[in-house]
N, C-alpha and C positions, 0 to 999 in steps of 0.2 A: 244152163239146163235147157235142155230142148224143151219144144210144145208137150210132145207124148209124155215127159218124162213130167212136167207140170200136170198135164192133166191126168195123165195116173196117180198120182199122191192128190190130187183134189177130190177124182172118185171114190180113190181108197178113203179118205175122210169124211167125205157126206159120207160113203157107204159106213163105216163106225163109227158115226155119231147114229146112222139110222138102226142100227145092229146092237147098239146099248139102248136107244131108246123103245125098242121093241120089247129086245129083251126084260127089261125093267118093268114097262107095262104088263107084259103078259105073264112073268114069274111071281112079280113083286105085288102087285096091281089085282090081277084077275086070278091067278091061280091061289097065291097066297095069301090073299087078302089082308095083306104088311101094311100097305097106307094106300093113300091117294096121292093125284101129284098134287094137289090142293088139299091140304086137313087143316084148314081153318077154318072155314065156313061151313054150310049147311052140304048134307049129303049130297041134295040134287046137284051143287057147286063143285063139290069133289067128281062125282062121275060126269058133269061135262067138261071139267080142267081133265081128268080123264085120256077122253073122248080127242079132244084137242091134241091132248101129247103122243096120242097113236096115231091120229092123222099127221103132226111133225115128223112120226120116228117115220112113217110109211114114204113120206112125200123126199125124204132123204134119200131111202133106199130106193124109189124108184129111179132120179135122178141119177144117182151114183152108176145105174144097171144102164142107164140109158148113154150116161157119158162110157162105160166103160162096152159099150155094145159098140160105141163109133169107133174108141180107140183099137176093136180088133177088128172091125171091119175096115178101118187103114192102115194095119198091121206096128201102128204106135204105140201098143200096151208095156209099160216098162212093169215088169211083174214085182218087183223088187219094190219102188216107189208106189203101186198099188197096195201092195200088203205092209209098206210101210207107214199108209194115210188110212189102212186101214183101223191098224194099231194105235197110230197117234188120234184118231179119232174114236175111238175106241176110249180109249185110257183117258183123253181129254176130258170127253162129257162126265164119263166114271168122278174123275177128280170133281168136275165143274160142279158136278149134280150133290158128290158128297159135302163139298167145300163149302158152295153161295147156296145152294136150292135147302141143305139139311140145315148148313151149322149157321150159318152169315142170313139169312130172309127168313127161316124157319119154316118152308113153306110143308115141308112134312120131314119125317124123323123114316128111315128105314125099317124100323118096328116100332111096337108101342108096346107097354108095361113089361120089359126088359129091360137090362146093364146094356148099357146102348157102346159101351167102348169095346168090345170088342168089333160086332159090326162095324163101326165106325172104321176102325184099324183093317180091319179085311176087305171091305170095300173100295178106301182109299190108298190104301197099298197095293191090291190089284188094279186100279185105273196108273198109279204110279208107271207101276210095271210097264203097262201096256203104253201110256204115252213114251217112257226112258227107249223101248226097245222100237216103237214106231219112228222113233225122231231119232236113234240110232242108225236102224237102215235107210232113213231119209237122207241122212247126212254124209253117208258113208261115201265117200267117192266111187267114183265106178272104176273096174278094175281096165287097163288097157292091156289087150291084145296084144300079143309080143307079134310082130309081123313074121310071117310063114315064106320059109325059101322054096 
């Protein structure tokens, strides 16, 4: 695998790992007020575990913009392996977060005083998805060019 072709699937993965963590915070977090990334402790505990997990989700996506601002400024962008480190980082955290952070460390539940299985099921089937379909076109071989007479 070439350079370009590695560090577009690295981008595309910081950039969906920072693209769910944003997401999460400001849907789940701040708009919806569903949990914190901490709900063990004391409130002030929750809003700067918070605080921390938007400066992680932020500090991803800029890095991802910053590798992926060099890769077309040396014209190495493989679009393909970009959108497919997108998806598998994407889908990764998705699983990670519903998997160790909810069900495995308990560190919060995606709602509270709700039938938590369905969520459960929807959240962790859509990160499925998206890691199956990222690590799909990661994998896929590239097509060769039939050579032109």
């Amino acid at each position: 695998m070439s350079s370009g072709a590695r560090r577009s699937a690295g981008a595309g993965v910081l950039g969906g790992v920072g693209l769910a963590a944003f997401l999460d915070e400001v849907v789940f977090h701040q708009l919806l007020h569903w949990h914190h990334f901490y709900d063990r402790g004391t409130p002030a505990a929750a809003l700067v575990s918070d605080g921390l997990f938007h400066a992680f989700g932020w500090v991803a996506v800029v890095a991802s913009l910053f590798t992926y601002a060099d890769l077309q400024r040396r014209g190495d962008t493989v679009r393909r392996r970009l959108v497919g480190g997108v998806l598998a980082g994407w889908g990764g955290f998705q699983l990670y977060d519903g998997l160790v952070q909810h069900k495995l460390l308990g560190l919060h539940q995606i709602r509270y005083g709700v039938d938590l299985l369905g969520y459960d099921v929807a959240w962790n089937v859509a990160g499925g998805v998206g890691l199956v379909a990222g690590l799909l076109l990661l994998t896929r071989p590239s097509r060769v060019r039939p050579a032109t007479a």
